[in-house]
LUMKEFI-397002 format. One record per residue (C-alpha): residue number from 0; x, y, z; residue in one letter. Coordinates in steps of 0.001 Angstrom, whole numbers. Layout:
% LUMKEFI-397002
   num        xx        yy        zz   residuo
   NUM         X         Y         Z         A
...
***
This chain:
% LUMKEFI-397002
   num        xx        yy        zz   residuo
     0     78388    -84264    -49786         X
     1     75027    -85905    -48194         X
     2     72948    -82886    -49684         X
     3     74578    -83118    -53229         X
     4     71434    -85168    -54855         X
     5     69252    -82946    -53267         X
     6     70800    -79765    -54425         X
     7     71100    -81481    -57618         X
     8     67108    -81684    -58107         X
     9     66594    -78454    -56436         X
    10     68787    -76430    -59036         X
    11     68209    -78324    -62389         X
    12     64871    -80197    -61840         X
    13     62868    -77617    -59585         X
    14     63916    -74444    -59427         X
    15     62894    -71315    -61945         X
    16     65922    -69043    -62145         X
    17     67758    -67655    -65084         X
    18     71824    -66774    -63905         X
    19     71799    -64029    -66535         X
    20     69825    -62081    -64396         X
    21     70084    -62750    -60670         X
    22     68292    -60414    -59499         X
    23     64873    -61701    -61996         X
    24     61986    -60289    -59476         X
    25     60176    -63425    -60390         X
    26     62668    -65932    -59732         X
    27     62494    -69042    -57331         X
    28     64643    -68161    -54034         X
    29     67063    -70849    -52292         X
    30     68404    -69935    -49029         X
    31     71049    -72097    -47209         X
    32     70090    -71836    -43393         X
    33     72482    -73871    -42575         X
    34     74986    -72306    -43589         X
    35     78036    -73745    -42995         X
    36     77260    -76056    -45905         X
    37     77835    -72990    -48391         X
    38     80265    -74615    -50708         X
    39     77294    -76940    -51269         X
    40     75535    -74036    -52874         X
    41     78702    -72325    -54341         X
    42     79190    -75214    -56162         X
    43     75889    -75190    -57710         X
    44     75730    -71502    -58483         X
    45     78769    -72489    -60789         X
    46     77277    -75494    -62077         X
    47     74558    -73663    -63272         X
    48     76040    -70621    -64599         X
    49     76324    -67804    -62195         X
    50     79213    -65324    -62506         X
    51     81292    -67465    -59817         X
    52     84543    -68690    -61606         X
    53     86377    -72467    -60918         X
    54     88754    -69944    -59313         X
    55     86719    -68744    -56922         X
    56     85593    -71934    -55878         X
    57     89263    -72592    -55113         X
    58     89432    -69650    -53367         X
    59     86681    -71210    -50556         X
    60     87582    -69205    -47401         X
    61     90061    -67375    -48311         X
    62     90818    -63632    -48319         X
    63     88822    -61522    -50492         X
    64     87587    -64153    -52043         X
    65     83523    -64268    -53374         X
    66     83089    -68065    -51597         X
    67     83406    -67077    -47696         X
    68     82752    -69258    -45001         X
    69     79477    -68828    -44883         X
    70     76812    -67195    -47655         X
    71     76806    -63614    -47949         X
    72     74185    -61770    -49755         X
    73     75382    -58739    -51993         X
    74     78668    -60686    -52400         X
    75     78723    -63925    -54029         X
    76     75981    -63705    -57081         X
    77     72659    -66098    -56311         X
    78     73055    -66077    -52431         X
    79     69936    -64413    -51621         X
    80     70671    -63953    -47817         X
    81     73513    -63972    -45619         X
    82     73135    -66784    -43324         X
    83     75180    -68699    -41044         X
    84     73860    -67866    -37577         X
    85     71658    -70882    -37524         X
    86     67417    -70097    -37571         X
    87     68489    -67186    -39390         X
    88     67971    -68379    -42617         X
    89     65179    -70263    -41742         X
    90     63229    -67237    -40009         X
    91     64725    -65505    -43325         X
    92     63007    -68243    -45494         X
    93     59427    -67352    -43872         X
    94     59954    -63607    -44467         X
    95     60440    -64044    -48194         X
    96     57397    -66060    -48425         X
    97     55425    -63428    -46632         X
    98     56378    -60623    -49094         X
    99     55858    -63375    -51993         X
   100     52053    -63330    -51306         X
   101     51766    -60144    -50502         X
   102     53328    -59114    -53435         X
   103     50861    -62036    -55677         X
   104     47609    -61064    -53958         X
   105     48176    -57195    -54839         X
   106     49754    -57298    -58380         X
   107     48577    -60611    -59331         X
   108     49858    -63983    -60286         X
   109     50993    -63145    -63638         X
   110     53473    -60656    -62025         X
   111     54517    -62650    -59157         X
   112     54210    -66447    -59007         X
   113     57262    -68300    -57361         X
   114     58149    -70289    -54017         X
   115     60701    -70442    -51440         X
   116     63111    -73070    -50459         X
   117     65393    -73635    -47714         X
   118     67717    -76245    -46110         X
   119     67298    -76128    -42711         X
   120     69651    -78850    -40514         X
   121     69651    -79871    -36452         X
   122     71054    -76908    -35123         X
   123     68551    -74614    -37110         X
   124     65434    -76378    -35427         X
   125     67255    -75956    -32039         X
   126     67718    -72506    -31764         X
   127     64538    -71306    -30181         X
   128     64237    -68637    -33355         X
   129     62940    -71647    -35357         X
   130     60123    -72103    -33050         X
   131     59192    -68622    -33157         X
   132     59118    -68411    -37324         X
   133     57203    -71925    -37471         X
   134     54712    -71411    -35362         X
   135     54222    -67709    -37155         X
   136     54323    -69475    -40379         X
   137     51613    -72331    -39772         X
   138     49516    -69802    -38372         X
   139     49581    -67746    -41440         X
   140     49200    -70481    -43356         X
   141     52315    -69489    -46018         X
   142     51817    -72281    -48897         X
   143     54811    -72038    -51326         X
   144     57391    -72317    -48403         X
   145     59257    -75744    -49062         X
   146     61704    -76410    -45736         X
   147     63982    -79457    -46172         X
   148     64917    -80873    -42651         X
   149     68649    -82556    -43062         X
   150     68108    -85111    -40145         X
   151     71448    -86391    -40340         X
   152     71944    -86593    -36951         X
   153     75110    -85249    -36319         X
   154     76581    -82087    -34633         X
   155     79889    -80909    -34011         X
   156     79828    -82580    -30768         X
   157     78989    -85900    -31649         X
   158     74921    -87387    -32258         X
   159     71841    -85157    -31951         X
   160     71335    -87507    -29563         X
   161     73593    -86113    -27002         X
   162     71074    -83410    -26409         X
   163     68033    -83423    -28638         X
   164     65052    -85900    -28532         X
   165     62436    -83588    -30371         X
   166     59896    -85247    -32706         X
   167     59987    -83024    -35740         X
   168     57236    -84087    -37484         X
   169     54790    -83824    -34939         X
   170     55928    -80473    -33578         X
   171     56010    -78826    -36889         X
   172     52867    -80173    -37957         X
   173     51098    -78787    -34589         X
   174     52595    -75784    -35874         X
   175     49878    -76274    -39085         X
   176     52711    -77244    -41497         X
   177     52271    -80116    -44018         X
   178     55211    -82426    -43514         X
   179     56446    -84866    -45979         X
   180     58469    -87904    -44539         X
   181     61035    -89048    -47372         X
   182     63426    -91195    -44859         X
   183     66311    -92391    -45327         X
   184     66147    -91418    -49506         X
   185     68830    -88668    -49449         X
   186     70393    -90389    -52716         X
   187     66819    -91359    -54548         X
   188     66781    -88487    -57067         X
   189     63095    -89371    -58241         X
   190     62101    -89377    -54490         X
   191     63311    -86081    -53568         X
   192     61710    -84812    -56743         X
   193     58168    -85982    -55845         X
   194     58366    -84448    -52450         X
   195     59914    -80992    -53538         X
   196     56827    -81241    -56128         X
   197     54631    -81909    -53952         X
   198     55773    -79356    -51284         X
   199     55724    -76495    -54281         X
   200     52043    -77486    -54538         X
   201     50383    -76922    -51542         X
   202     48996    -73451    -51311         X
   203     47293    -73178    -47920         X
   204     50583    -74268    -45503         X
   205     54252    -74342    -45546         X
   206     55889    -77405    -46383         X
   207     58263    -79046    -44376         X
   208     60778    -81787    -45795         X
   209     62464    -84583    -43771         X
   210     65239    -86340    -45053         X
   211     67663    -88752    -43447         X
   212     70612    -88121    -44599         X
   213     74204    -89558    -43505         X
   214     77140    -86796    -43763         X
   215     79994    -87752    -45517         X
   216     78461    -90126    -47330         X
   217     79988    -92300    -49310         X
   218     83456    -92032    -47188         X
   219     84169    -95092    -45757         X
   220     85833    -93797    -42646         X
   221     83605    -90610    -42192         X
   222     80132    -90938    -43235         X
   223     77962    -90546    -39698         X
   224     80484    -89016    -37912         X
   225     81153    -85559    -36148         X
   226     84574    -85588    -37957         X
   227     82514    -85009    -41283         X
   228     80851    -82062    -39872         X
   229     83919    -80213    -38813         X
   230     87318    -81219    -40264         X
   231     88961    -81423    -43536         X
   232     89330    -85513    -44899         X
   233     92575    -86848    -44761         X
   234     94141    -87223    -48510         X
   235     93665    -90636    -48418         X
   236     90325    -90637    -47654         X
   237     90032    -88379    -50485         X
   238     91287    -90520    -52621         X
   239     89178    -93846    -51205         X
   240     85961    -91562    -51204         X
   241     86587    -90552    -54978         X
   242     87840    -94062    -56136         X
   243     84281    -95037    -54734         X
   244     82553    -92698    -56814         X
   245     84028    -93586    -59891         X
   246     86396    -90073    -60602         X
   247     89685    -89294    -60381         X
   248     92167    -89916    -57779         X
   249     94608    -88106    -59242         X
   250     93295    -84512    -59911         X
   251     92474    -82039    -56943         X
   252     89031    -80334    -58661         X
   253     87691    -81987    -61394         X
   254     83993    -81367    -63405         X
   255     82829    -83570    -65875         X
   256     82456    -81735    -69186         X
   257     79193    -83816    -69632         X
   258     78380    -82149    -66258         X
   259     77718    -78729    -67886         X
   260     76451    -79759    -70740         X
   261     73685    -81074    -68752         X
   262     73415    -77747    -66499         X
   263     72907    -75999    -69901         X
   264     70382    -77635    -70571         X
   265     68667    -77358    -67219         X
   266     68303    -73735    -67288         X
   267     66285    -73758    -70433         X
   268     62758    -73385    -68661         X
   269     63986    -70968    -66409         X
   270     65301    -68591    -69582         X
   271     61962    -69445    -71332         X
   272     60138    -68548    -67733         X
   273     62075    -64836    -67314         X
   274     61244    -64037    -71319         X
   275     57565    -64892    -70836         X
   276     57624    -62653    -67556         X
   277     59133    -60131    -69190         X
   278     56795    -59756    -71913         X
   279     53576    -59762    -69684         X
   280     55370    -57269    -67321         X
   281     55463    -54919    -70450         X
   282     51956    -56009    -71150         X
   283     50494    -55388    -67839         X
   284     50444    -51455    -68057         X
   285     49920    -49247    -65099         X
   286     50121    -52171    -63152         X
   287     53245    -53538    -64538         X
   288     54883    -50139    -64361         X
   289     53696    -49988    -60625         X
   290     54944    -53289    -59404         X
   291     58456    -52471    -61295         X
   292     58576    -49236    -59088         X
   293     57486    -50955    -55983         X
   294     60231    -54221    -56554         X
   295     62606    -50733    -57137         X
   296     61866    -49379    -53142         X
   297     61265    -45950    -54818         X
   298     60280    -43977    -52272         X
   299     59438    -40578    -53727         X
   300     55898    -40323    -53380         X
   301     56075    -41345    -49459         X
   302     58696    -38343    -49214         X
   303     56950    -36030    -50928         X
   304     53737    -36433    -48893         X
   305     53319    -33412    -46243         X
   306     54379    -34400    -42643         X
   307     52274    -34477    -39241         X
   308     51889    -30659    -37942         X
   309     52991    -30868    -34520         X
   310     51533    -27900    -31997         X
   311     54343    -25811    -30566         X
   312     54496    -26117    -27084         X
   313     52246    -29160    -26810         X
   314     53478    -32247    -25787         X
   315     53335    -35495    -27512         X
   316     55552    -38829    -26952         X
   317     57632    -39581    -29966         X
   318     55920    -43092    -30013         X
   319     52658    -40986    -30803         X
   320     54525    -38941    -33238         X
   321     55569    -41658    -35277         X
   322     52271    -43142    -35406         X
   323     51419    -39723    -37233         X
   324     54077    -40206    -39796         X
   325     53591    -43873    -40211         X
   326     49764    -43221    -40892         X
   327     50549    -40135    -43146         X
   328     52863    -42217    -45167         X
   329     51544    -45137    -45598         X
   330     49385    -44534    -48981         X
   331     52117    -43970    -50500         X
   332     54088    -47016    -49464         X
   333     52104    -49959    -51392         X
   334     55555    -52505    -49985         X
   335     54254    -51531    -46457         X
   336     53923    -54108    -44087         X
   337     53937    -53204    -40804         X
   338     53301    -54859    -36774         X
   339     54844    -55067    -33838         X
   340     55670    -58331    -31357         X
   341     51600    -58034    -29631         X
   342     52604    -54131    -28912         X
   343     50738    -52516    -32440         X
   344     49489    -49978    -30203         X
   345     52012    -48864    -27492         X
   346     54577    -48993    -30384         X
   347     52538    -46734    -33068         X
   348     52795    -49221    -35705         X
   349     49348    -49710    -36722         X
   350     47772    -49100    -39928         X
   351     43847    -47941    -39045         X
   352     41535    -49618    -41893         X
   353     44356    -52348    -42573         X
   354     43727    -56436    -43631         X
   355     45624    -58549    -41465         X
   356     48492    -60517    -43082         X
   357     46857    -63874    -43215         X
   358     45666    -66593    -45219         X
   359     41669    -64821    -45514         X
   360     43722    -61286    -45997         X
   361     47227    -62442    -47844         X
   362     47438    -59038    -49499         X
   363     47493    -57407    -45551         X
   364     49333    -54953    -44725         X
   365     49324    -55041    -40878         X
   366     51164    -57828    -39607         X
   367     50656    -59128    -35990         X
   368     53485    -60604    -35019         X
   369     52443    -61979    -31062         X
   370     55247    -62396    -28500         X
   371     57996    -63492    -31107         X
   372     60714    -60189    -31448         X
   373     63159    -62562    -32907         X
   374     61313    -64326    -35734         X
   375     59900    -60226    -36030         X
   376     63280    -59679    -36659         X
   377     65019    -62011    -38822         X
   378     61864    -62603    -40938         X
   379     61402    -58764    -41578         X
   380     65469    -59224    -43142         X
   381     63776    -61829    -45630         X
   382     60894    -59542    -46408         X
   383     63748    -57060    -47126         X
   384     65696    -58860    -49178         X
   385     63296    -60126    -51231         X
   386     62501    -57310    -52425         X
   387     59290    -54804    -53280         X
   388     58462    -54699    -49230         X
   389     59540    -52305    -46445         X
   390     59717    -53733    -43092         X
   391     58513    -51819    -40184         X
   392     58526    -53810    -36862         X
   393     58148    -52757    -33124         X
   394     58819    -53610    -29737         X
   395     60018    -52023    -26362         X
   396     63488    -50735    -26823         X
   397     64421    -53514    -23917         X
   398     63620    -56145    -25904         X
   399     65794    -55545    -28766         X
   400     68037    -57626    -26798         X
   401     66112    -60722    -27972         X
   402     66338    -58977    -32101         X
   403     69947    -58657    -31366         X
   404     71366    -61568    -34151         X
   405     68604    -60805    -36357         X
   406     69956    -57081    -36206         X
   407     73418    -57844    -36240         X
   408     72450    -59907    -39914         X
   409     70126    -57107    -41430         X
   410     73460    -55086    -40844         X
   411     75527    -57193    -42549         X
   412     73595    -57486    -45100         X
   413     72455    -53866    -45645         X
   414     68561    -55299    -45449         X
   415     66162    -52409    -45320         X
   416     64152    -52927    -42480         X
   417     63068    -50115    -40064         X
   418     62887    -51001    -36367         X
   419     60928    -48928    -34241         X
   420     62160    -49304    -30552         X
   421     59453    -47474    -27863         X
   422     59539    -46768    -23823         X
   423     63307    -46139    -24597         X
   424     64608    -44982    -21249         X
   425     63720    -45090    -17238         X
   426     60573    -43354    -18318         X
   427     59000    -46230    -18524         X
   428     58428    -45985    -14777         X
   429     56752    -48064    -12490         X
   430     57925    -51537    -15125         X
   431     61345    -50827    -13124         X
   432     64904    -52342    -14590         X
   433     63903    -54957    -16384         X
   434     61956    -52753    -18469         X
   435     64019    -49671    -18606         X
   436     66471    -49694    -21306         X
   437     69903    -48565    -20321         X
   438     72681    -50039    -22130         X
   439     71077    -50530    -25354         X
   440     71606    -47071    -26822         X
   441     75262    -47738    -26725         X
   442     74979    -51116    -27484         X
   443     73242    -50609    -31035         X
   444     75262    -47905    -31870         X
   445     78458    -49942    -31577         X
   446     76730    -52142    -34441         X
   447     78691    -51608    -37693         X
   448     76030    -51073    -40339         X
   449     72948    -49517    -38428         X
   450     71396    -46462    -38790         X
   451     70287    -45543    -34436         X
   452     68053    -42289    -34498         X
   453     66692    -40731    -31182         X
   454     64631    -38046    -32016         X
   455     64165    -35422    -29067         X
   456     60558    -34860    -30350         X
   457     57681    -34974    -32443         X
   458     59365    -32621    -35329         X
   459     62811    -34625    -34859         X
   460     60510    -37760    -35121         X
   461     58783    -36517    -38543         X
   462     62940    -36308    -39944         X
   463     64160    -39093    -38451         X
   464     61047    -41336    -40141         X
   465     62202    -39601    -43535         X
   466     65519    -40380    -42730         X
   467     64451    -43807    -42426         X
   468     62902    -43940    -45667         X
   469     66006    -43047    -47470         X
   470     69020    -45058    -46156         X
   471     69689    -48734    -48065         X
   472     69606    -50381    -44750         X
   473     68399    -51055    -41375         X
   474     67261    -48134    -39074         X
   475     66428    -48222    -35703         X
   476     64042    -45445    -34460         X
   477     64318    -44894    -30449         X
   478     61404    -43134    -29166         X
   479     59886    -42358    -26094         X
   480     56973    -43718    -24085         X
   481     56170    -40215    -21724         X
   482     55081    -37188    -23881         X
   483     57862    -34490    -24923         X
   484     57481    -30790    -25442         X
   485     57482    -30013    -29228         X
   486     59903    -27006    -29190         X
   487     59797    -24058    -31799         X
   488     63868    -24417    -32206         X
   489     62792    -28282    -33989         X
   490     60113    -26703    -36068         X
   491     62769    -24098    -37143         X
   492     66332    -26421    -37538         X
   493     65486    -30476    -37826         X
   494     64785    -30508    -41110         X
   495     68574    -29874    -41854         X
   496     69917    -30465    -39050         X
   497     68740    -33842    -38271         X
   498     70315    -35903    -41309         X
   499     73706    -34281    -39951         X
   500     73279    -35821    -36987         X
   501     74131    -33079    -34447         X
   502     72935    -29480    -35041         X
   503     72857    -26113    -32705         X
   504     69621    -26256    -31398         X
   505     69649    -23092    -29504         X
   506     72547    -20465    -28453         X
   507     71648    -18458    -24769         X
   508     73405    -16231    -23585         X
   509     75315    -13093    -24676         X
   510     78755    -13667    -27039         X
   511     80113    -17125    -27355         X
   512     79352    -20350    -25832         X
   513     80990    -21454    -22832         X
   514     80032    -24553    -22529         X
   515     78079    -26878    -24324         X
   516     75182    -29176    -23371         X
   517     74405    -32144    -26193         X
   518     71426    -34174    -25770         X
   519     69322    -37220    -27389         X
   520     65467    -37930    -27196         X
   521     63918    -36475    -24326         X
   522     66670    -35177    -22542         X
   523     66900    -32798    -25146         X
   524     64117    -30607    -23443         X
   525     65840    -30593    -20118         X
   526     69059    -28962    -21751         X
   527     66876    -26732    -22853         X
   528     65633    -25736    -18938         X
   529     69057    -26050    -18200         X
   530     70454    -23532    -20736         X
   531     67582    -21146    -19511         X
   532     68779    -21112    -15752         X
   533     72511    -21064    -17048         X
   534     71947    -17873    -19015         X
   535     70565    -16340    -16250         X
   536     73841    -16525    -14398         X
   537     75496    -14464    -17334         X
   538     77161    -17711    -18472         X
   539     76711    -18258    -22930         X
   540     75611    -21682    -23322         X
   541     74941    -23922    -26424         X
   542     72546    -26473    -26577         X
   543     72871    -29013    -29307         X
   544     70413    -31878    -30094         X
   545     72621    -35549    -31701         X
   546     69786    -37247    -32438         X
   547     72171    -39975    -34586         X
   548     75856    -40687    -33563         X
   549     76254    -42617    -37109         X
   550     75380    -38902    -39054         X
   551     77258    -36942    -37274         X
   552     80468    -38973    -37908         X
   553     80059    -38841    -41347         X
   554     80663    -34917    -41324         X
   555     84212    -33715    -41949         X
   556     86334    -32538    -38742         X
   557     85329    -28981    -39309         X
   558     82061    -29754    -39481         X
   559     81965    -31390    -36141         X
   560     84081    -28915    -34724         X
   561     81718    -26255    -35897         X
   562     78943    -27410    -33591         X
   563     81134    -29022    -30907         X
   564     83997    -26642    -30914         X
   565     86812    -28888    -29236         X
   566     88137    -25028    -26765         X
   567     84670    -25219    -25250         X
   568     83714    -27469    -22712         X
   569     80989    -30329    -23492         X
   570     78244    -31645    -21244         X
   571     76183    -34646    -22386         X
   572     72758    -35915    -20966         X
   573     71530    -38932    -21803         X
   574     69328    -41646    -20064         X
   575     71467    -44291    -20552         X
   576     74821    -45494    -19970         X
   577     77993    -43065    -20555         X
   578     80069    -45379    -22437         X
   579     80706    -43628    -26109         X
   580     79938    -40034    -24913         X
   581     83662    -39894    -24482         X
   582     84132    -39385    -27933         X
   583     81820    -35995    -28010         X
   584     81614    -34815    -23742         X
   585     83951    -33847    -21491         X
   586     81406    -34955    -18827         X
   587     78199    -37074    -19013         X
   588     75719    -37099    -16798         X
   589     74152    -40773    -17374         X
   590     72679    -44176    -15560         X
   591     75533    -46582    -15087         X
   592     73768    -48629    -13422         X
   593     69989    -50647    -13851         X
   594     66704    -48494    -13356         X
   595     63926    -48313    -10121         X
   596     60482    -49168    -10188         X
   597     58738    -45865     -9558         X
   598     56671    -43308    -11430         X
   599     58940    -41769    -14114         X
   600     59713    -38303    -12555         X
   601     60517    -40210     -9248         X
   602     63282    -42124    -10822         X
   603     64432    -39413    -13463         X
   604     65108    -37257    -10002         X
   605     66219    -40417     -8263         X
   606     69332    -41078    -10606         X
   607     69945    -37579    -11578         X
   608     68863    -36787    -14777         X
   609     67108    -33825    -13988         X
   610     67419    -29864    -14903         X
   611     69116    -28968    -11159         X
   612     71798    -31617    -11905         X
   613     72996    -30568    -15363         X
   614     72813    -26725    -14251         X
   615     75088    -27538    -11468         X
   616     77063    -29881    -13707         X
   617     77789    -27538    -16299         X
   618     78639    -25024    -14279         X
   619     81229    -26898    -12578         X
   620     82498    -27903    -15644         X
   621     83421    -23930    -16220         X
   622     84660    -23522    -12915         X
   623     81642    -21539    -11469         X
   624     80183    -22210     -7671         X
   625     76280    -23180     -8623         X
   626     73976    -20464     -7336         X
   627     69970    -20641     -6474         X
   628     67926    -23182     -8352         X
   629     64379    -22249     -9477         X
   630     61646    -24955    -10602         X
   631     62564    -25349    -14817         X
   632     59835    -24296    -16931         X
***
């Protein structure tokens, strides 16, 4: 209720939109970071003409209906991102302000040539995400972004005060922002104009808006308080609060007729502003043709471009490999932007011959993020969404712990974004446990929503980075730090076998397999030894590589059971934790526990993954006595 004036000026005073075509590449975006406002912004998007029915706005929070709880992009038509974690949005907000310069500076301002503008309250500037994207955001100086702080200083436990004493305005303008005080104005409709205007015109920082609001406002029994924030009025403050403001008592949901007339007319310029566009789109040429195609994420030519050769029987981390196929790619990727959190190099995510993203290089392509994996994260879903950019961002595979929120919201809102996690096991060696990754394979795969490839090596890699290129939505490529023998069975089989998910790999042995080892990433390689020394007992083994859990459940039961017959026994190796294997093993041989500080092969041998262990594992599992070991190859 505070925000209505605001949102008022935003959608029919400031804004450039046209509700006959959402999705109008050159549109104005709004994003609600806090989210839990959303009927706020529902009840605009009707106002102002979206397809979003009086019914649906009855239908707030219920069951199927297109006005949830909280804004969900790809559901309700105008909500540009799904928000409700709180920084998400926000984070979000700098993302889509990012790809709206890069996308100016390359195709020029008569293609592109909008802003950004978010409402950000308490709770957003608390989380610590908010920090991150600020800072990141003054330091690349993103004119165009308008924030408005709603400093109404309430939370659901009672005053900010409770537990926040932060001066706004002088940490966000160490952060390099320009910040416009409007104080306690939250119902001046000419004063929130002139500072939304004069946020929209500064160019060379983001803009950031702080207005004193009072929640509820004008109910006499509610405004300032923590009831307002968190509980339905009474009916007879209802009917108080709407005496006050002059309608009627008497009817549940009522709309002035005058109040779309007036609406209407609002969304004149922003018709008049999509025609124009249109025309010099058509006008442009070449160039209008390939901005169209790149706002489209067509990804043909990027496909279509040869792959890395990898030597057989060299060896070369997947990391490294990826770096290949990034570099080999990128040409034909003109939405590229790509970094990692102060790891470009470790993580294979540069671009050699690049322009930093910045304000001297705005149409930059590599994008330094520093120490920040969750802003990385969450603003890479607003690049995403916004559309014409693809998102690559890395980090050690650890650390996706600290992406984990952002990740959970590119999933939910099927944001194409491609992750690229490094160092993903107890390779990583000497770092010891905090470093080595154990739990997070099977903690990203439980994520509804997200693509998880492991590629066993560099020719798995080259697939799974195609892979990448062709799914809607977020992908998260897990690749090692130590180098990994490029086998001759990849070379021969990834190409199809890899978008399944799980292929055959190799068959030893004479007749039919009797057992089975299944591997990911660089384990893969030591089923391989293992299958070698298994064979040589006169025992038919199958090695299979499932590289991506999420492909291989999308085959049909036959298909499975075609690689992982269900008669024949199943061994699984992995370098993480065993939880989810059950669905695919009969045994696992995995690390249920946290990792050592040691060189690599020290601590590979000291928890058991090693060749020895799954020979004498798999044998077992058949019911043979293990014989002599030899060295593996």
């Amino acid at each position: 209720m505070a925000l209505a004036p605001l949102a008022h000026v935003l959608f029919s005073r400031i804004m450039r939109f046209d509700p006959a075509d959402p999705s109008w590449a050159d549109r104005d975006r709004f994003i609600l970071s806090a989210g839990h406002a959303s009927i706020l912004q529902y009840s605009m998007l009707h106002m102002t003409g979206f397809d979003l029915s009086r019914d649906d706005l009855l239908a707030f929070r219920q069951l199927g209906s297109r006005t949830p709880g909280h804004p969900e992009h790809g559901l309700t038509p105008g909500v540009e991102v799904t928000t409700g974690p709180l920084g998400q949005g926000f984070a979000n907000s700098v993302g889509m302000a990012i790809a709206e310069r890069r996308l100016r500076s390359t195709h020029g301002a008569d293609l592109c040539d909008h802003h950004i503008y978010a409402i950000v309250g308490d709770g957003c500037l608390e989380e610590g995400l908010s920090h991150e994207a600020a800072s990141l955001a003054g330091h690349l100086g993103l004119g165009r972004l308008v924030c408005v702080y709603d400093d109404n200083h309430i939370t659901i436990d009672g005053p900010t005060e409770l537990s926040l004493d932060d001066d706004a305005v002088g940490r966000f303008r160490s952060y390099g922002w320009q910040v416009i005080e409007v104080g306690d104005r939250a119902n001046d409709l000419e004063v929130l104009e002139a500072a939304l205007r004069d946020g929209a015109a500064e160019e060379e920082r983001p803009s950031l808006i702080v207005l004193r609001s009072h929640i509820g406002f004008p109910s006499p029994a509610f405004t300032d308080t923590k009831e307002a924030h968190g509980s339905p009025f009474p009916p007879e403050e209802i009917v108080r609060t709407k005496q006050l403001m002059g309608l009627p008592a008497d009817q549940s949901f009522f709309i002035p007729g005058e109040l779309y007339a007036h609406y209407e007319r609002a969304l004149e310029p922003g018709r008049v502003a999509r025609a124009a566009w249109l025309e010099r789109v058509a006008g442009a040429g070449d160039r209008g043709s390939r901005f169209t195609r790149q706002l489209a994420g067509e990804m043909g030519d990027a496909l279509d471009a040869a792959p890395p050769a990898f030597e057989l029987g060299s060896s070369v981390a997947t990391r490294r490999a990826f770096a290949s196929c990034l570099q080999a790619a990128a040409p034909a990727l003109p939405g590229l932007i790509a970094g990692a959190a102060d790891l470009t190099e470790n993580t294979g995510t540069g671009l050699p011959g690049a322009d930093p993203q910045g304000r001297q290089s705005p149409q930059g392509a590599q994008l330094h993020w520093g120490v920040r994996e969750h802003a990385m994260a969450a603003t890479m879903t607003g690049m995403a969404l916004h559309g014409g950019i693809l998102p690559v961002g890395g980090t050690f595979f650890v650390f996706s712990d600290y992406m984990r929120g952002a990740i959970r919201v590119a999933a939910i809102s099927d944001a194409k974004v491609i992750y690229v996690f490094t160092h993903d096991s107890i390779g990583v060696g000497e770092d010891g446990p905090t470093h080595q990754p154990v739990e997070h394979l099977a903690s990203l795969r439980a994520m509804p929503g997200l693509i998880v490839i492991r590629p066993a090596d560099a020719n798995e890699c080259s697939q799974a980075w195609r892979a990448a290129l062709t799914e809607s939505g977020p992908v998260a490529l897990v690749l090692s730090r130590q180098n990994l023998p490029v086998l001759a069975e990849t070379a021969e089989r990834a190409g199809a076998g890899l978008p399944r998910g799980g292929y055959v790999l190799a068959e030893r042995g004479d007749g039919s397999a009797q057992v089975i080892l299944v591997g990911t990433g660089s384990e893969v390689s030591i089923c391989m030894d293992a299958a070698d020394l298994i064979a040589e007992r006169g025992v038919a083994v199958r090695v299979v590589s499932l590289p991506c859990f999420e492909y291989f459940d999308r085959l049909s039961a036959d298909d499975r059971a075609a690689i992982l017959p269900p008669e024949t026994p199943v061994l699984s190796v992995e370098a993480g934790v065993t939880f989810g294997w059950s669905v695919y093993a009969d045994r696992s041989i995995g690390i249920d526990r946290f990792g050592e500080s040691a060189p690599a092969i020290e601590v590979f041998e000291q928890l058991g993954i090693t060749t020895e262990r799954v020979v004498d594992e798999a044998l077992d599992l058949i019911g043979l006595v293990p014989g002599p070991r030899r060295q593996p190859r």
